[in-house]
Biotite code that builds the C-alpha atoms (Angstrom):
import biotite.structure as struc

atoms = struc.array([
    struc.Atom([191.548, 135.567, 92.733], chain_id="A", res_id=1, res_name="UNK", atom_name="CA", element="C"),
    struc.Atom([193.017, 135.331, 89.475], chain_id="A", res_id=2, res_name="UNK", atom_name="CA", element="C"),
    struc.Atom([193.481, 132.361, 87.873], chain_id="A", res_id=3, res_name="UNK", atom_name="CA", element="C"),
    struc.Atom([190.384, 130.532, 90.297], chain_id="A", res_id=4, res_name="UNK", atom_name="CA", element="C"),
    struc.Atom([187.281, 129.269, 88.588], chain_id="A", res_id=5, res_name="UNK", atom_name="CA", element="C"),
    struc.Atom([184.333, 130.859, 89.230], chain_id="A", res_id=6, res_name="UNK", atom_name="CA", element="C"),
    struc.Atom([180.622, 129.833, 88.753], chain_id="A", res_id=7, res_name="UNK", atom_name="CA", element="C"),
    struc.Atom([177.989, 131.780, 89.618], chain_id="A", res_id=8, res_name="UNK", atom_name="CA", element="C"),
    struc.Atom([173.985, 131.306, 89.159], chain_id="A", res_id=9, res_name="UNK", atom_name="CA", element="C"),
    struc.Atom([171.608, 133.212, 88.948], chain_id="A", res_id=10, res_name="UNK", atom_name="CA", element="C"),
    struc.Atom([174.483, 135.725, 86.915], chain_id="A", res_id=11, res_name="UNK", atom_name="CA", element="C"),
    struc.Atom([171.802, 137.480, 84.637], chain_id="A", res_id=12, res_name="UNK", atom_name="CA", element="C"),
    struc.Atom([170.625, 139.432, 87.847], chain_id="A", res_id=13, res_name="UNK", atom_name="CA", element="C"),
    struc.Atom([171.647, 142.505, 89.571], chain_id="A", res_id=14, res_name="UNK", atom_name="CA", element="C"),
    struc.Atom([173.369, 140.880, 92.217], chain_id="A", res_id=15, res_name="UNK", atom_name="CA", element="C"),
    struc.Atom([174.952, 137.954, 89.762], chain_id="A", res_id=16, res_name="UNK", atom_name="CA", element="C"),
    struc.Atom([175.963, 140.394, 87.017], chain_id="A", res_id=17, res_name="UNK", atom_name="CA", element="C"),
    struc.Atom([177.715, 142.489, 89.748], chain_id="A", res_id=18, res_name="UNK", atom_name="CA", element="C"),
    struc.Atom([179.684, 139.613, 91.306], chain_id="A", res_id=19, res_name="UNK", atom_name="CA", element="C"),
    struc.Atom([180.750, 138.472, 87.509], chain_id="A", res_id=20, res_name="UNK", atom_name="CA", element="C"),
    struc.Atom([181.740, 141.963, 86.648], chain_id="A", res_id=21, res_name="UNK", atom_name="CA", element="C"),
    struc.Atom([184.057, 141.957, 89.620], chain_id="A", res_id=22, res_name="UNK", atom_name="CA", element="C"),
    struc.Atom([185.302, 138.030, 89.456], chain_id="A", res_id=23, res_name="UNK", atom_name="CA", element="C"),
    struc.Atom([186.631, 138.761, 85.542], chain_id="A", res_id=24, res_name="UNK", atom_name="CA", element="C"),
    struc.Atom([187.980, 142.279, 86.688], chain_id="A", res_id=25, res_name="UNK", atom_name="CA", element="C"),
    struc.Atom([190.094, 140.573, 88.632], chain_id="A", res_id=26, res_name="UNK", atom_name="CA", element="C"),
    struc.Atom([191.078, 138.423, 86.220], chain_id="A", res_id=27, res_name="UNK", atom_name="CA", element="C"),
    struc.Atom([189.443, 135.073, 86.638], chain_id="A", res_id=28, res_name="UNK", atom_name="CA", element="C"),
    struc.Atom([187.723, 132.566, 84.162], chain_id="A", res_id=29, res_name="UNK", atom_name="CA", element="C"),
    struc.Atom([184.028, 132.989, 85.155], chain_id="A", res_id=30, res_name="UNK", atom_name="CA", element="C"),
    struc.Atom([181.110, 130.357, 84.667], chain_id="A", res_id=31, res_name="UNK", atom_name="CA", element="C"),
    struc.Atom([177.498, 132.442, 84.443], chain_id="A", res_id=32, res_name="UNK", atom_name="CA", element="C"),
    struc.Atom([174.736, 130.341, 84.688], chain_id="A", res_id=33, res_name="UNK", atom_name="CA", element="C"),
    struc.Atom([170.953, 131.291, 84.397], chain_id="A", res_id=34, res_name="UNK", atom_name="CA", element="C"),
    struc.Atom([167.716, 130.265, 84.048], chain_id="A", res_id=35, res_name="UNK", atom_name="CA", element="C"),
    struc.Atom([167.267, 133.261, 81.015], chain_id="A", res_id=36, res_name="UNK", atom_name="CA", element="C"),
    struc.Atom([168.516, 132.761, 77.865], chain_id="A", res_id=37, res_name="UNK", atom_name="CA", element="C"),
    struc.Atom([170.373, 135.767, 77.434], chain_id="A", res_id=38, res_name="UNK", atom_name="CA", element="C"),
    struc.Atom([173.427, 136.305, 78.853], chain_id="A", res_id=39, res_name="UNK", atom_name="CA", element="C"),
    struc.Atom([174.420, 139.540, 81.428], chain_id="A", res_id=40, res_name="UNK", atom_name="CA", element="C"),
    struc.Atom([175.079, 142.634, 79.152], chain_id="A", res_id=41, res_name="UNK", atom_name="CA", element="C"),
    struc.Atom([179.098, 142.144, 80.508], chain_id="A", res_id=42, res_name="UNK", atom_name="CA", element="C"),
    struc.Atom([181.405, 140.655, 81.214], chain_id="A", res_id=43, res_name="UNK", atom_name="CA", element="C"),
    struc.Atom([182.252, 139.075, 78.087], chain_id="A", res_id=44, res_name="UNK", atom_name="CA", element="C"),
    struc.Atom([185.045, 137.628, 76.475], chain_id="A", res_id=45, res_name="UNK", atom_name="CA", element="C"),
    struc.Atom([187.336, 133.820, 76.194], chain_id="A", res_id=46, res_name="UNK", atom_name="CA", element="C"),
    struc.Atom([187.214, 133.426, 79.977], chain_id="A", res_id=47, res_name="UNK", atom_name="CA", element="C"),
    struc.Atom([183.698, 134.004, 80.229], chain_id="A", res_id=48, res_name="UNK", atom_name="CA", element="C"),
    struc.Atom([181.246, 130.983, 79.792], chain_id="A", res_id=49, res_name="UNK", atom_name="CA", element="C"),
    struc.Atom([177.533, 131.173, 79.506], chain_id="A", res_id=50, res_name="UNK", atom_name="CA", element="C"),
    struc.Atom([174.795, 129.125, 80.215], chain_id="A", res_id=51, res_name="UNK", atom_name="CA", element="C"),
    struc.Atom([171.240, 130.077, 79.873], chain_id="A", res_id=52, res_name="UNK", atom_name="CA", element="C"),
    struc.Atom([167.949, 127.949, 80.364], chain_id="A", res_id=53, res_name="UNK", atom_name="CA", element="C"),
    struc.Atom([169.247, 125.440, 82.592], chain_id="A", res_id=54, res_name="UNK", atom_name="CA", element="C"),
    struc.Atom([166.258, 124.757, 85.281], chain_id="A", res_id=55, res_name="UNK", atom_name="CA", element="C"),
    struc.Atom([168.888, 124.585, 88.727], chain_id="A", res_id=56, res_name="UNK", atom_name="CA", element="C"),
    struc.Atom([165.412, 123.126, 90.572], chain_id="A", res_id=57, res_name="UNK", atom_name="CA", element="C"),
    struc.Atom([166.661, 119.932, 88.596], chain_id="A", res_id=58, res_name="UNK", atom_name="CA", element="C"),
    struc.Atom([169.252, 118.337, 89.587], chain_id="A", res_id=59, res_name="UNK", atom_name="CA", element="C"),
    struc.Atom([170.246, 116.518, 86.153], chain_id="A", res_id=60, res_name="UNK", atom_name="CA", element="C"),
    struc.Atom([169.756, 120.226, 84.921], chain_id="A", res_id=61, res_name="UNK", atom_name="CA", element="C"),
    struc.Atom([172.172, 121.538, 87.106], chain_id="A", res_id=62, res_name="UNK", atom_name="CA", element="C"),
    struc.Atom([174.326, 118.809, 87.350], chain_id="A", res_id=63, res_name="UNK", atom_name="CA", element="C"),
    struc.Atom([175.178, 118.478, 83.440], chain_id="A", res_id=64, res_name="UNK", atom_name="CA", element="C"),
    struc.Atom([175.962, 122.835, 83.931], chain_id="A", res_id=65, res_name="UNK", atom_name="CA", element="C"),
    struc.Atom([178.403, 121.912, 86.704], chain_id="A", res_id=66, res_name="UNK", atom_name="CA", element="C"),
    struc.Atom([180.515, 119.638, 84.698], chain_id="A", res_id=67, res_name="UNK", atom_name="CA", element="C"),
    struc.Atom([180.162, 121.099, 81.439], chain_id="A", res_id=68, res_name="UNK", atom_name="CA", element="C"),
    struc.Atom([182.124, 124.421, 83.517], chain_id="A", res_id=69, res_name="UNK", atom_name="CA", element="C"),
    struc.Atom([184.477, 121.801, 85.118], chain_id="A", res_id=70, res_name="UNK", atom_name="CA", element="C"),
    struc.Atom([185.001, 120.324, 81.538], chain_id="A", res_id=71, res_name="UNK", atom_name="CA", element="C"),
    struc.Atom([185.504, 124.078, 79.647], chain_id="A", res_id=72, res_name="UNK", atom_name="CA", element="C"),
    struc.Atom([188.130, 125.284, 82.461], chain_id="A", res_id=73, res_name="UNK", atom_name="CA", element="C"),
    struc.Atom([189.415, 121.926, 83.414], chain_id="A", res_id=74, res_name="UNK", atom_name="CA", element="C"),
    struc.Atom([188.082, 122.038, 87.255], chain_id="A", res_id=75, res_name="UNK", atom_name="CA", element="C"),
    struc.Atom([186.420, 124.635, 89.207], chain_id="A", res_id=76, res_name="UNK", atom_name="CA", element="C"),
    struc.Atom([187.205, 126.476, 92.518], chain_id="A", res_id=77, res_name="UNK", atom_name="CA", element="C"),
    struc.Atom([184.261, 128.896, 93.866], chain_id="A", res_id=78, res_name="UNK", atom_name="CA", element="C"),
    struc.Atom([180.291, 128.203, 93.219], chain_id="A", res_id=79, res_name="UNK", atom_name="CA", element="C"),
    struc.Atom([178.174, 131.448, 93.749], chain_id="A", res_id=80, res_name="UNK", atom_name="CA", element="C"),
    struc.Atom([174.656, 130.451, 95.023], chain_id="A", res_id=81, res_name="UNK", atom_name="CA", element="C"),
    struc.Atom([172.663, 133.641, 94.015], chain_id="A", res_id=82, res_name="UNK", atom_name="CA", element="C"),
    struc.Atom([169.840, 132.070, 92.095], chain_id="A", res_id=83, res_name="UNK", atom_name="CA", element="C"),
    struc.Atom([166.627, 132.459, 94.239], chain_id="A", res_id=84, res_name="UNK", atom_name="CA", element="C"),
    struc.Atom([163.204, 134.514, 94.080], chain_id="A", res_id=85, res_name="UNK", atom_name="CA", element="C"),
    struc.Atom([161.331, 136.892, 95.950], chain_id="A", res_id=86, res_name="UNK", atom_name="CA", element="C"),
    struc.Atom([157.390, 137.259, 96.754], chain_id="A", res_id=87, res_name="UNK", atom_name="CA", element="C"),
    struc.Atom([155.489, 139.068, 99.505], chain_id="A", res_id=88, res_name="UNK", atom_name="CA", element="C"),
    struc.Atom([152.142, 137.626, 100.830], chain_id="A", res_id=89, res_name="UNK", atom_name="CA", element="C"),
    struc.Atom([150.632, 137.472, 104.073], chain_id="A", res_id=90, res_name="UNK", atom_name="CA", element="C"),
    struc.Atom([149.819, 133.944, 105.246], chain_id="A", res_id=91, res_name="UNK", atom_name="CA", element="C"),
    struc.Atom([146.426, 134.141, 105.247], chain_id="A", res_id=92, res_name="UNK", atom_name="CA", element="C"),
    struc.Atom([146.561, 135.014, 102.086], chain_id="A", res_id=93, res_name="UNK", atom_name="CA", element="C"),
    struc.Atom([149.867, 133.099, 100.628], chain_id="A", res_id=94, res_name="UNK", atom_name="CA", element="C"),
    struc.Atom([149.332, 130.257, 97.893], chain_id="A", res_id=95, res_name="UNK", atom_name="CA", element="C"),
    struc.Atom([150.150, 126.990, 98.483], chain_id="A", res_id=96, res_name="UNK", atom_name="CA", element="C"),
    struc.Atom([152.322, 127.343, 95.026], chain_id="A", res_id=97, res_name="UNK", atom_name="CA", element="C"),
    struc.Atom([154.327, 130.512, 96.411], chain_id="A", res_id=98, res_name="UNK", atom_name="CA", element="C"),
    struc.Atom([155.575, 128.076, 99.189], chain_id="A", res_id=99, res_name="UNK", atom_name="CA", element="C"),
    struc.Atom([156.631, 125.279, 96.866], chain_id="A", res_id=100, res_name="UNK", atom_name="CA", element="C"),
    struc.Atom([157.824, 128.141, 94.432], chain_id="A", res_id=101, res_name="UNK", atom_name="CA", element="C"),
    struc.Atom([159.902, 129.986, 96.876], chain_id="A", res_id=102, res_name="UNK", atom_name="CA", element="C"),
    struc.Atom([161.150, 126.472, 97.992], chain_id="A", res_id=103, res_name="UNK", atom_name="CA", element="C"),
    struc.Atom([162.722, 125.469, 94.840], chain_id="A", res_id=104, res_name="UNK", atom_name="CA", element="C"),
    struc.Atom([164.115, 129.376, 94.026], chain_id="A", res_id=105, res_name="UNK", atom_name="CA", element="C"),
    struc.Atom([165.371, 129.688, 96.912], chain_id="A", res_id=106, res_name="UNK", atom_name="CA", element="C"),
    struc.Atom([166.668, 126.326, 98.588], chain_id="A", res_id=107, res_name="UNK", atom_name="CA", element="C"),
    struc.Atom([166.476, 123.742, 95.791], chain_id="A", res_id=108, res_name="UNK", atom_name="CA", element="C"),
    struc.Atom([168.629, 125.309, 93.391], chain_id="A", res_id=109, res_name="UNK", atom_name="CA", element="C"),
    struc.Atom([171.621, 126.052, 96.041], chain_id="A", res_id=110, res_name="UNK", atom_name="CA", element="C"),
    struc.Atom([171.342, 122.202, 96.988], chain_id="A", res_id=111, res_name="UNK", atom_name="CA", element="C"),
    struc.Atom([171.105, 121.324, 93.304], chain_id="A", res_id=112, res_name="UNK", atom_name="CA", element="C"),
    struc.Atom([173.886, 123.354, 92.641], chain_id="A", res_id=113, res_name="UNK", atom_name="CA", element="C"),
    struc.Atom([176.131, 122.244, 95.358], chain_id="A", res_id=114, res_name="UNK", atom_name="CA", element="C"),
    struc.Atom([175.640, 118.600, 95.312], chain_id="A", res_id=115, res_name="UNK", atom_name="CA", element="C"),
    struc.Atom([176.994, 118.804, 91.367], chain_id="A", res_id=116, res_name="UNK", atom_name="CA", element="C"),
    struc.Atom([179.933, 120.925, 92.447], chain_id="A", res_id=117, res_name="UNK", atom_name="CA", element="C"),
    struc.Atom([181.382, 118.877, 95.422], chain_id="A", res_id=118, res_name="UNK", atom_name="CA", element="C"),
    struc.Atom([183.058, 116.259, 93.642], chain_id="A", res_id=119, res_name="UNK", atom_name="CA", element="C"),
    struc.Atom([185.066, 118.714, 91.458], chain_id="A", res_id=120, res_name="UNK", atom_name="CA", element="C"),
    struc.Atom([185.682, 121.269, 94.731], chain_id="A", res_id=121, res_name="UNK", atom_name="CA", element="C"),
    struc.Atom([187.250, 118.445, 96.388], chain_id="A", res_id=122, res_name="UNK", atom_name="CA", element="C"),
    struc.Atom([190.028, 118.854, 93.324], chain_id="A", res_id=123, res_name="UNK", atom_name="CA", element="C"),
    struc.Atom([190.738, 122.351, 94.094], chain_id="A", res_id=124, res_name="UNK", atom_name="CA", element="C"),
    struc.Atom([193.201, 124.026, 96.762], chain_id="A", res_id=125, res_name="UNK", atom_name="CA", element="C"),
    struc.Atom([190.917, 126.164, 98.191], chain_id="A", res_id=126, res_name="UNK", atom_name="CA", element="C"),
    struc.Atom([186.838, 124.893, 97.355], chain_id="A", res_id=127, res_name="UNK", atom_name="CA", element="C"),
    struc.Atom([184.308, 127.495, 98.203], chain_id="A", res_id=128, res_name="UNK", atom_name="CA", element="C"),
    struc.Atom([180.370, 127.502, 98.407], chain_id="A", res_id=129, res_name="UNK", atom_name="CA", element="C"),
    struc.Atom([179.157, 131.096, 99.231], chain_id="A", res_id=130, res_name="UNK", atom_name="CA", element="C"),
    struc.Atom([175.284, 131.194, 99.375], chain_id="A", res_id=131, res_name="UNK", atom_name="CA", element="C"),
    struc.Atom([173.130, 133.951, 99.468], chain_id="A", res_id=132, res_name="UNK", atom_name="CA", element="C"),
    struc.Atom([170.839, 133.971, 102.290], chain_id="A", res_id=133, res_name="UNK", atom_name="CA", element="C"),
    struc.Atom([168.457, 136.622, 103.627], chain_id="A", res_id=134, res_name="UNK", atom_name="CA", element="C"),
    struc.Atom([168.556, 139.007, 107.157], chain_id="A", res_id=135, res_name="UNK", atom_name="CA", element="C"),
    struc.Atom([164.758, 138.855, 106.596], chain_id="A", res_id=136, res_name="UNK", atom_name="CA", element="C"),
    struc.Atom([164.883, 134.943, 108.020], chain_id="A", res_id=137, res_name="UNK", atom_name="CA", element="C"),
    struc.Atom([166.538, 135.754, 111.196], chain_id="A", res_id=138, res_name="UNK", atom_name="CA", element="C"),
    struc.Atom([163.266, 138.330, 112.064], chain_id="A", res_id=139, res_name="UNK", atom_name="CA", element="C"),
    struc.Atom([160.290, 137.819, 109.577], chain_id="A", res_id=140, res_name="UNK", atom_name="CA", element="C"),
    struc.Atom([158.401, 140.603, 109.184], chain_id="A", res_id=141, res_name="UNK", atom_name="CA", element="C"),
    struc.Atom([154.700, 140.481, 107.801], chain_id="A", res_id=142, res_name="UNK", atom_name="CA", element="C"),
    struc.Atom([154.282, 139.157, 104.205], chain_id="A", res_id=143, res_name="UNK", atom_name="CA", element="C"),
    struc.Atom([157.642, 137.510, 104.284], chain_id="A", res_id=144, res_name="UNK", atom_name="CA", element="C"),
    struc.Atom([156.464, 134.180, 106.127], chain_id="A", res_id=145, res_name="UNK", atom_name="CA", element="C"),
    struc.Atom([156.957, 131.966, 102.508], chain_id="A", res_id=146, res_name="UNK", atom_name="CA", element="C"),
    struc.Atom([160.430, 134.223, 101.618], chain_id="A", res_id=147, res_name="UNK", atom_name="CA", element="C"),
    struc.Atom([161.756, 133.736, 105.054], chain_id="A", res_id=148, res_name="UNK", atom_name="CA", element="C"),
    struc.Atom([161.324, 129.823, 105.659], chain_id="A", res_id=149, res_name="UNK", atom_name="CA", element="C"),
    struc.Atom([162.981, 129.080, 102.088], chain_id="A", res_id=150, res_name="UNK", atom_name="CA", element="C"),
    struc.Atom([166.121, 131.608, 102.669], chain_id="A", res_id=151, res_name="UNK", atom_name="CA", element="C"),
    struc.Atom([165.913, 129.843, 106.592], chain_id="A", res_id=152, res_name="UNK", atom_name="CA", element="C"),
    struc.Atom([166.527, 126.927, 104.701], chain_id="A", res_id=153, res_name="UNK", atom_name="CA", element="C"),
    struc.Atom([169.320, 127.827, 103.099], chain_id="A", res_id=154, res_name="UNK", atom_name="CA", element="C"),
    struc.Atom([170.949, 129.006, 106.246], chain_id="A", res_id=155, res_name="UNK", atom_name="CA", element="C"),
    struc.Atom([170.147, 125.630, 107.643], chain_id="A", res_id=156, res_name="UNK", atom_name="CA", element="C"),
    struc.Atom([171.719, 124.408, 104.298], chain_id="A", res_id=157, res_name="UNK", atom_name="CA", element="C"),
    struc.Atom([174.851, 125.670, 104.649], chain_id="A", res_id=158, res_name="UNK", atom_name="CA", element="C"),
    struc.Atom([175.610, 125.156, 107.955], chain_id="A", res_id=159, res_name="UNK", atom_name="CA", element="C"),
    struc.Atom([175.530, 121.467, 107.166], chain_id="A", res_id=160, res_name="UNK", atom_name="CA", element="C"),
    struc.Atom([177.358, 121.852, 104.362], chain_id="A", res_id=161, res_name="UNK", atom_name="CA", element="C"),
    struc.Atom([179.792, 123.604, 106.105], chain_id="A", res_id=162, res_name="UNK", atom_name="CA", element="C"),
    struc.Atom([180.068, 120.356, 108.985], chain_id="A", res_id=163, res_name="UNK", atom_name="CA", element="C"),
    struc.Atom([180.136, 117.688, 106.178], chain_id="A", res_id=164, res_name="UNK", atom_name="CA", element="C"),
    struc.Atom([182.905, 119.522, 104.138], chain_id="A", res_id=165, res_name="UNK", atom_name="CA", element="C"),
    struc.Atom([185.050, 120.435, 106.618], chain_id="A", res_id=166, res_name="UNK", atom_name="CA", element="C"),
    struc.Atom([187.442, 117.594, 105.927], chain_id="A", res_id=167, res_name="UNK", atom_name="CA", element="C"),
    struc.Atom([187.710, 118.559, 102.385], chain_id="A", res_id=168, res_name="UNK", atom_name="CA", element="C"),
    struc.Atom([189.096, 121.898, 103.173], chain_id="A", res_id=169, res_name="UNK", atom_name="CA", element="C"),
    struc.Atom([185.726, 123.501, 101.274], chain_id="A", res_id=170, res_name="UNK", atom_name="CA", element="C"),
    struc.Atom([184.129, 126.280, 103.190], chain_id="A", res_id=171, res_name="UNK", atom_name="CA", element="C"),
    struc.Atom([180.505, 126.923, 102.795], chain_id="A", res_id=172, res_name="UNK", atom_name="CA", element="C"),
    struc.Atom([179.267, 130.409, 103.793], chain_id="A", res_id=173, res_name="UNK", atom_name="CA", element="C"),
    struc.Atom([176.215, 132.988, 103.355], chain_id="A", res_id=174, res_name="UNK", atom_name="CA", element="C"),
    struc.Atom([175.606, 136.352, 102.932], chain_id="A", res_id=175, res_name="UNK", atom_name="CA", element="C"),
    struc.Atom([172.781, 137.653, 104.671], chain_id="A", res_id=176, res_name="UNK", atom_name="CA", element="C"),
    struc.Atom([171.608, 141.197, 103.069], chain_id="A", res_id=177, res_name="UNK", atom_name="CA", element="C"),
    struc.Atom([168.738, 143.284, 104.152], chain_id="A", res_id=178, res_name="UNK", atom_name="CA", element="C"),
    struc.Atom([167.410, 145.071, 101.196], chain_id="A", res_id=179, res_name="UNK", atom_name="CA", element="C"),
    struc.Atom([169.528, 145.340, 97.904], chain_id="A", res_id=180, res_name="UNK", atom_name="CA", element="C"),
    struc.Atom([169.429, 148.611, 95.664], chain_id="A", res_id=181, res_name="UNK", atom_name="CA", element="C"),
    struc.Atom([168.031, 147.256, 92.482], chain_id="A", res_id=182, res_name="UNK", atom_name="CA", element="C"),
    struc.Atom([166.155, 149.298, 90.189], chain_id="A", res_id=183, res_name="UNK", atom_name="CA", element="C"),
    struc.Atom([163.147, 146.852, 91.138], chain_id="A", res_id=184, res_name="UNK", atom_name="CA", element="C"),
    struc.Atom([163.638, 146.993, 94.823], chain_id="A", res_id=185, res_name="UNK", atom_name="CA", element="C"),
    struc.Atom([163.460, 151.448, 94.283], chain_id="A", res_id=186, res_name="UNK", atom_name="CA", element="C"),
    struc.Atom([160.649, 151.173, 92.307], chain_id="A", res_id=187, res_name="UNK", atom_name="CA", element="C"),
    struc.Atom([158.248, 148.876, 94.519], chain_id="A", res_id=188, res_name="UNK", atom_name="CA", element="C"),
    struc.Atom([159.736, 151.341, 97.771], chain_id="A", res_id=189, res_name="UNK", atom_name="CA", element="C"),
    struc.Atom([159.691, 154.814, 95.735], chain_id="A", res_id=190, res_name="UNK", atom_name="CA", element="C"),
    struc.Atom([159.761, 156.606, 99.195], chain_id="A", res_id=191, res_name="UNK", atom_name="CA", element="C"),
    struc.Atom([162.350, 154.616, 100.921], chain_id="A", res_id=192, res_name="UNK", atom_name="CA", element="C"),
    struc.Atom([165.998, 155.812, 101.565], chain_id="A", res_id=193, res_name="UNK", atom_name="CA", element="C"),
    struc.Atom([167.436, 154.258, 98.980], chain_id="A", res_id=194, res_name="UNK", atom_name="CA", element="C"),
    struc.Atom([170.792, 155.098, 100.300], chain_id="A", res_id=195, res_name="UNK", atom_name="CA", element="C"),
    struc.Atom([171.018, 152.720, 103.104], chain_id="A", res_id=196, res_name="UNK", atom_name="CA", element="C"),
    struc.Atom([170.682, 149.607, 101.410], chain_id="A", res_id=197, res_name="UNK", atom_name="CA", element="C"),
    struc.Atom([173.359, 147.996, 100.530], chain_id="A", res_id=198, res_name="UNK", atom_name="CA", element="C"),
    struc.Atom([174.552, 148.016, 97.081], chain_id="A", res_id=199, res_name="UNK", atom_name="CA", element="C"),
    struc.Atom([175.110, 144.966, 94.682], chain_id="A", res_id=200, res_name="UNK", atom_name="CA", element="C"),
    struc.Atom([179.058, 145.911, 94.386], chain_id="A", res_id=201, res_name="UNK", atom_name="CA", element="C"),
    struc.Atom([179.199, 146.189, 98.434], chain_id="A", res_id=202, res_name="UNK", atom_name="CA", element="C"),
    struc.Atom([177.787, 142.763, 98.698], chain_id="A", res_id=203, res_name="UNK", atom_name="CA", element="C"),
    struc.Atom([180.075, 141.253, 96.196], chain_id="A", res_id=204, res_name="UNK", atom_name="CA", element="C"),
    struc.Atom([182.994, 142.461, 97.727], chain_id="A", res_id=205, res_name="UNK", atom_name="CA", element="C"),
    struc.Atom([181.640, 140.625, 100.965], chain_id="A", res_id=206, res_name="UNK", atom_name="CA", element="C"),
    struc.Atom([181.492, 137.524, 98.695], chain_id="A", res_id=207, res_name="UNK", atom_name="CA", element="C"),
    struc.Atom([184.439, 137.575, 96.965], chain_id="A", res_id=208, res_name="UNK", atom_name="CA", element="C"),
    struc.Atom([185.794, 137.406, 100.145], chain_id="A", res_id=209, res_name="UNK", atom_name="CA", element="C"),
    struc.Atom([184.714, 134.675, 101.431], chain_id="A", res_id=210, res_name="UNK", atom_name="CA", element="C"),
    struc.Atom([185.391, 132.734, 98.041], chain_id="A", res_id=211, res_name="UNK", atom_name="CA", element="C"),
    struc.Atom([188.866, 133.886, 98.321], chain_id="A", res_id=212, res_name="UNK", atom_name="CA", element="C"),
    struc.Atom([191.728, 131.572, 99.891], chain_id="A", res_id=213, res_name="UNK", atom_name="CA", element="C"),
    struc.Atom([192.560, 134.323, 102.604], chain_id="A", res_id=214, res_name="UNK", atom_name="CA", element="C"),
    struc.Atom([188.909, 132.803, 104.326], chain_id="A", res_id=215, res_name="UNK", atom_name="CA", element="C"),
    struc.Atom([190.062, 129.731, 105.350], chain_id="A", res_id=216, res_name="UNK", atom_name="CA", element="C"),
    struc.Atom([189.211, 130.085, 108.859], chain_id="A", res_id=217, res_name="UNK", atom_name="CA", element="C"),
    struc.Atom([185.990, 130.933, 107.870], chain_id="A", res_id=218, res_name="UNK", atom_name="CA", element="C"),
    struc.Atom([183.287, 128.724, 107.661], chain_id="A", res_id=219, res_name="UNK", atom_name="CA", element="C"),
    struc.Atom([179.657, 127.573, 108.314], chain_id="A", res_id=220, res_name="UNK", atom_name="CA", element="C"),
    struc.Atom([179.375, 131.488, 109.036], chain_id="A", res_id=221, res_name="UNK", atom_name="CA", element="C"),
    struc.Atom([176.202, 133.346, 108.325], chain_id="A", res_id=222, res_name="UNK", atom_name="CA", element="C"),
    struc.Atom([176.785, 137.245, 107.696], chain_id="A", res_id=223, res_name="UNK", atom_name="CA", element="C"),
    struc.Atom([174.518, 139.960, 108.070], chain_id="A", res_id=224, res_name="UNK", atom_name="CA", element="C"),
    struc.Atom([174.993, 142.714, 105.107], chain_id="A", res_id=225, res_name="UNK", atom_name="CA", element="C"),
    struc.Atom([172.352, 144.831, 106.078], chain_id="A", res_id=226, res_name="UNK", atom_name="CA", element="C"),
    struc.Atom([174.226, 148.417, 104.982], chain_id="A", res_id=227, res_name="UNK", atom_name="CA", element="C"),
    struc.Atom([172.702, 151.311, 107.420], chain_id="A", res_id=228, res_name="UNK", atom_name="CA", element="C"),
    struc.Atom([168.658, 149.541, 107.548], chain_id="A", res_id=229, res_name="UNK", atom_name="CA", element="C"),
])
């Protein structure tokens, strides 16, 4: 890893601040982008670069974050899709704005994202696109009908990726997790065994994995993380 440029949205959350802690562990420069203003509590030092307020649902937005990382590190190597949202309704009684919310969360953002970082992926050795999906849009359960068709679509999304890059050497992956411990996640399912979800660290090993040059052979995948649910 060390010595590849990372970005990674959504990094002020659980999941993003875990996959940053590891990516400058190991010793990489690290692009953190996020809708919030303030950056993740850590990492933090000369090869860390923060972003906050950029919109991803707009693509100028994301596009000038993109190659204002390319232009701090000189190029880029690995984008991190984790920048997304979450909302339980049932669909009778769902709002036509959760859809169109979820949408843009969820789907919008990762093509945003993407689009802006394939020009300077095609510069690197090894380009990587690791999305995060959801196990939930394989099997929908009730109230996750809106959640579900916008993490679908992301599936859907980087499958095609996957074909049209192929020739560039970029792989484009996802992560599929079932439910993620977050301090959120434990407090809206107090009674729920807590210790069978998987963990932000486990996922971001999973991840880092797939961003690494040692997945080659690997692409257009979609993998369940789903821990012991």
């Amino acid at each position: 890893m060390a010595g590849r440029v990372y970005v990674i949205t959504g990094a002020s959350g659980v999941l993003g601040s875990a996959v940053a802690r590891a990516v400058a562990e190991a010793g990489s420069p690290v692009a953190l982008i996020d809708f919030a203003q303030d950056p993740p509590a850590e990492p933090a030092g000369p090869d860390v670069f923060f972003q906050g307020g950029v919109d991803l649902t707009d693509a100028n937005s994301a596009s000038a974050a993109i190659d204002a990382v390319a232009d701090r590190f000189g190029g880029l190597d690995v984008l991190l899709n984790i920048a997304g949202g979450f909302s339980w309704q049932t669909h009778e009684n769902s709002l036509v704005e959760t859809w169109h919310r979820l949408f843009l969360m969820n789907v919008q953002t990762a093509s945003n994202a993407s689009r802006a970082a394939i020009p300077h992926l095609r510069r690197s050795a090894a380009g990587r696109i690791v999305n995060v999906g959801a196990n939930a849009a394989l099997k929908a359960s009730m109230g996750m009908g809106a959640y579900a068709a916008s993490k679908a679509g992301v599936h859907s999304l980087t499958q095609a990726l996957s074909e049209e890059l192929k020739a560039d050497g970029i792989t484009v992956n996802a992560v599929l997790p079932s439910i993620i411990d977050t301090p959120t996640n434990r407090a809206d399912m107090p009674k729920a065994d807590a210790s069978a979800w998987v963990t932000p660290t486990e996922l971001a090993a999973v991840m880092l994995f797939l961003a690494s040059p040692q997945a080659s052979a690997v692409t257009g995948a979609l993998i369940p993380v789903t821990g012991r649910v």
